[in-house]
C-alpha positions in Angstrom: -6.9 -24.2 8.3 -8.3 -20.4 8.5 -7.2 -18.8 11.8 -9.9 -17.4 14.2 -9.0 -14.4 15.6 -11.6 -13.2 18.5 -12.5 -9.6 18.4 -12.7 -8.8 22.2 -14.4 -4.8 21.9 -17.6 -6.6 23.5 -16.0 -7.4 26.5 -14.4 -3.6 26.9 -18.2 -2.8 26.3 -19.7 -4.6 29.0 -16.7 -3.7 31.3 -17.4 0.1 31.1 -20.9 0.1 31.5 -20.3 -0.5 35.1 -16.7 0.8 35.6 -14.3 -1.1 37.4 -12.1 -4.4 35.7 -15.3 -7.0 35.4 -15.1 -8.7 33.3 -11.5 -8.2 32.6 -10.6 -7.6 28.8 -6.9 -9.3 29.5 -8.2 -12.4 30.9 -10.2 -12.9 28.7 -7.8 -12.4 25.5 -5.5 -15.0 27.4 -8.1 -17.6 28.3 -9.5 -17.0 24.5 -6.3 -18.2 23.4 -5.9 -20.7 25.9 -9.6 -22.0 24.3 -7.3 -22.3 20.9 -8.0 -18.6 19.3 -5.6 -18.0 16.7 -5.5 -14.7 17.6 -6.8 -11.3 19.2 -8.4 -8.0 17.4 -9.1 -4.9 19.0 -10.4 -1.7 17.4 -10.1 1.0 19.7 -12.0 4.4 18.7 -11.4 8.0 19.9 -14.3 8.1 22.3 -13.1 5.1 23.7 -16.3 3.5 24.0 -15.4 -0.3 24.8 -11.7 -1.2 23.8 -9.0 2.3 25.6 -5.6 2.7 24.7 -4.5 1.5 27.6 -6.2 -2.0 27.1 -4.0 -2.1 24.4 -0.8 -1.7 26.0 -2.1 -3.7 28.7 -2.3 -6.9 26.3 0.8 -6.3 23.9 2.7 -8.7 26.8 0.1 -10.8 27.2 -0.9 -11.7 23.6 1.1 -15.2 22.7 -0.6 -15.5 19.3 -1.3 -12.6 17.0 -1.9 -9.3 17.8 -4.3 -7.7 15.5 -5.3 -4.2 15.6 -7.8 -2.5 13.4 -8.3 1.1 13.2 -8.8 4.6 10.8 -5.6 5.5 10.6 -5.9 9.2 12.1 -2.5 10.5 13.5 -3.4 9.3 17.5 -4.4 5.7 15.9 -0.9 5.6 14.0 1.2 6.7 17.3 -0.9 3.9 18.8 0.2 1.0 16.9 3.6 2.2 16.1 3.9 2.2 19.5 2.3 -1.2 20.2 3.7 -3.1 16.7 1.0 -5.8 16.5 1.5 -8.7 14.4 -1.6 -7.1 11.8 -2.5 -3.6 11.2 -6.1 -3.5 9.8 -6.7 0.3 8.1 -10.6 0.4 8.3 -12.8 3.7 6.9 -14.7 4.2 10.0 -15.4 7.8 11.0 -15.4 8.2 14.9 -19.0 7.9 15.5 -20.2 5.3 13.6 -21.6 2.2 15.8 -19.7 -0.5 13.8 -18.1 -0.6 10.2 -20.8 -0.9 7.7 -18.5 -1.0 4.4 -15.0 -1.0 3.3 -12.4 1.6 1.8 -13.2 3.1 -1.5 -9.7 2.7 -2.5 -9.4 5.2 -5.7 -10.5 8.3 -3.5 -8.2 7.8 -0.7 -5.4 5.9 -2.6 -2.7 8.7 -1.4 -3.5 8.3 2.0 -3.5 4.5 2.5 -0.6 4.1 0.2 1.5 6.3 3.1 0.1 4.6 6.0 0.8 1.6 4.4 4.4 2.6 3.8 5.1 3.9 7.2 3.6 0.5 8.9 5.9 -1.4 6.3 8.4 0.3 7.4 8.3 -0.7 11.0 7.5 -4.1 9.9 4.2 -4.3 10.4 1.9 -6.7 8.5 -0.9 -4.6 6.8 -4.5 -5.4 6.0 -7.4 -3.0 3.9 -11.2 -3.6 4.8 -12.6 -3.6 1.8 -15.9 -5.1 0.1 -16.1 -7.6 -3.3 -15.7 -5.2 -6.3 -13.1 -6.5 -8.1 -11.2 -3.4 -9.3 -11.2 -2.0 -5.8 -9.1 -5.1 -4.4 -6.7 -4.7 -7.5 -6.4 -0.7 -6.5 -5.5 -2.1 -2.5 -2.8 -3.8 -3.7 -0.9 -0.8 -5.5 -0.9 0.6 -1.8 1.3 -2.2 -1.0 -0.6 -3.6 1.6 -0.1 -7.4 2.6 -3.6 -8.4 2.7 -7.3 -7.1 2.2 -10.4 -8.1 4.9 -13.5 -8.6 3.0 -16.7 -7.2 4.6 -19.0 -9.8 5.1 -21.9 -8.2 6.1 -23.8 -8.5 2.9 -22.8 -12.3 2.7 -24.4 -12.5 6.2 -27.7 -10.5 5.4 -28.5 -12.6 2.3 -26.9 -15.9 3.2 -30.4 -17.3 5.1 -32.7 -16.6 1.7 -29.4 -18.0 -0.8 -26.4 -19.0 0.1 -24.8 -19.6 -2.8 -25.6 -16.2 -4.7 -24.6 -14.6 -1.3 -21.2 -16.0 -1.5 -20.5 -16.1 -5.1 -18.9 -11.8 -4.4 -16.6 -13.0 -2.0 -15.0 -16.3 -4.2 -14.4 -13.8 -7.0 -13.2 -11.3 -4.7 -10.6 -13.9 -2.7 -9.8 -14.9 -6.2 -8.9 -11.3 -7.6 -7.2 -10.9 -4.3 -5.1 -13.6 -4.4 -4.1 -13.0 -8.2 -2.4 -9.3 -7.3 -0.6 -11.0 -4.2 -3.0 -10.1 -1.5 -3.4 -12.5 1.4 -7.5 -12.6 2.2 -8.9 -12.0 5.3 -12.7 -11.8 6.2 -14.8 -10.1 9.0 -18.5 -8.8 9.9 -21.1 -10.8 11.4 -20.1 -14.3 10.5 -21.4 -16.6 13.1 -22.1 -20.0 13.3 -24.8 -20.3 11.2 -22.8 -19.0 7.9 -19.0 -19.3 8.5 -18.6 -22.8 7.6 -21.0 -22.5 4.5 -18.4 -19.0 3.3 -15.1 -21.4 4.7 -16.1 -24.1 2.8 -16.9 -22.0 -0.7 -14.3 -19.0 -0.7 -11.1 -19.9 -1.3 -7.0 -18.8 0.1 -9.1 -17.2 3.2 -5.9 -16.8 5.9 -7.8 -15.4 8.8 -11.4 -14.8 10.1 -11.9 -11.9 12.9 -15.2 -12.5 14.8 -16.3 -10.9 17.7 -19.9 -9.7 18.7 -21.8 -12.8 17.5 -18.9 -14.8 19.2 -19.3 -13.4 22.4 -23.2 -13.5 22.3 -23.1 -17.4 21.5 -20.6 -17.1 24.7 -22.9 -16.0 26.8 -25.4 -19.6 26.5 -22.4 -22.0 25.0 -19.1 -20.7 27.7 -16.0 -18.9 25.7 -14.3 -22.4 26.1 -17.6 -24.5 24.1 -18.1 -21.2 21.8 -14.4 -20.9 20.6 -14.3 -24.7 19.5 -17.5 -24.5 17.6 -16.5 -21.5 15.4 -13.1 -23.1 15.1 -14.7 -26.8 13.9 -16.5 -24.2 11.7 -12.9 -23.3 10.0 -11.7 -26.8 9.6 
C-alpha cells in the first residue's frame, strides 16, 4: 500500500482570501485523517501566501499520522522545521515567488548545500526527502547527500499521460528503480489525480508515499473530503 498524504496549502489559500479561520486548515488536516489520509504536507513560503508558520505550529499536536513538511531550505525554513521536527522533511528548489514547483533539484550544482541540510536534519532525526525529476544520474547524486528518500516530480507524467500512458510513465519506473538500487525510499508528487494515479501506482514500482493536494481538494469540492479521500486512496491499493 502507497500512503496518501493530503497537501492542505489549498485550504490556507482559500482561508486568507477572506481572513478570518474559514475554512479552518487544522480541522481539516484532522478530519483528512479521520477520512483515512496517511498523512499531511504543508509547504509554507516566505510571503506566506496560503500555508503561515503559525499553521504549522498550530498542527504539530494535532497531526496523529505523519507530519510532512516541504520547503527550500533557506535559514527561516530550517529554524522552522527544526523547531517543529516533522516525521518528513521534503528539500524542494523553489525560489520564493514561484506559483508552484515546476521541477526538481539539479543535484550536482547544489550538492554542497543539500548534503548540509541533509546532515543537520539527520542529525535531529528527521526523515529527509529531495524533489527531484527522472534522470537517472541525478537520483544516484541525491543519495550521496545522504538523504532517506527522493520525490519524483510528476508533472510531466501528468501532461503526457492522456495522449500515452505508458511512454509517460516509463521515466518514473527507471527512476523508482535507480532510486531504489542506491537505497533511496521513493516518493512522488505534482498533479496526480484521479485520472492517472492508479495507472503510475499500478506501473512504478517501491513507491512509499504519494503527496497530493490541489487536484485533491478540487475533486473535494463536487465529491466531499470524506468521498474524495477514499477514491484517491482505492486509487493506491
Amino acid at each position: 500500500m502507497t500512503n496518501l498524504s493530503v497537501n492542505i496549502n489549498k485550504i490556507a489559500t482559500l482561508r486568507n482570501a477572506r481572513g478570518g479561520n474559514v475554512p479552518c486548515v487544522e480541522t481539516v488536516a484532522t478530519d483528512c485523517e479521520r477520512y483515512g489520509a496517511d498523512g499531511i504536507t504543508v509547504h509554507p513560503r516566505p510571503d506566506e501566501r496560503h500555508i503561515r508558520q503559525a499553521d504549522v505550529f498550530a498542527l504539530r499536536p494535532l497531526v496523529r499520522t505523519e507530519f510532512n513538511i516541504e520547503g527550500y531550505p533557506s535559514d527561516d525554513f530550517m529554524r522552522l522545521v527544526l523547531m517543529v521536527k516533522p516525521a518528513q522533511v521534503t528539500l524542494v528548489p523553489d525560489a520564493p515567488d514561484v506559483l508552484t514547483s515546476s521541477s526538481g533539484w539539479v543535484v550536482a550544482d547544489h550538492l554542497d548545500l543539500l548534503t548540509s541540510v541533509v546532515d543537520r536534519l539527520k542529525e535531529a532525526g528527521l526523515r529527509t526527502s529531495i524533489f527531484v525529476g527522472t534522470d537517472i544520474e541525478n537520483i544516484k547524486l541525491a543519495a550521496r547527500t545522504g538523504a532517506d528518500r527522493v520525490e519524483l516530480y510528476t508533472g510531466p507524467y501528468a501532461s503526457d499521460y492522456a495522449n500515452d500512458p505508458a511512454a509517460a510513465v516509463a521515466p518514473y519506473v527507471e527512476a523508482a528503480k535507480a532510486a531504489r538500487s542506491v537505497g533511496l525510499g521513493v516518493n512522488a508528487g505534482h498533479d496526480l489525480n484521479l485520472d492517472n494515479l492508479r495507472y503510475f501506482k499500478e506501473h512504478v514500482p517501491h513507491l512509499l508515499e504519494v503527496s497530493i493536494g490541489h487536484s485533491l481538494i478540487s475533486d473535494a469540492l463536487y465529491m466531499g473530503l470524506e468521498a474524495t479521500i477514499k477514491a484517491y486512496k482505492a486509487c493506491l491499493k
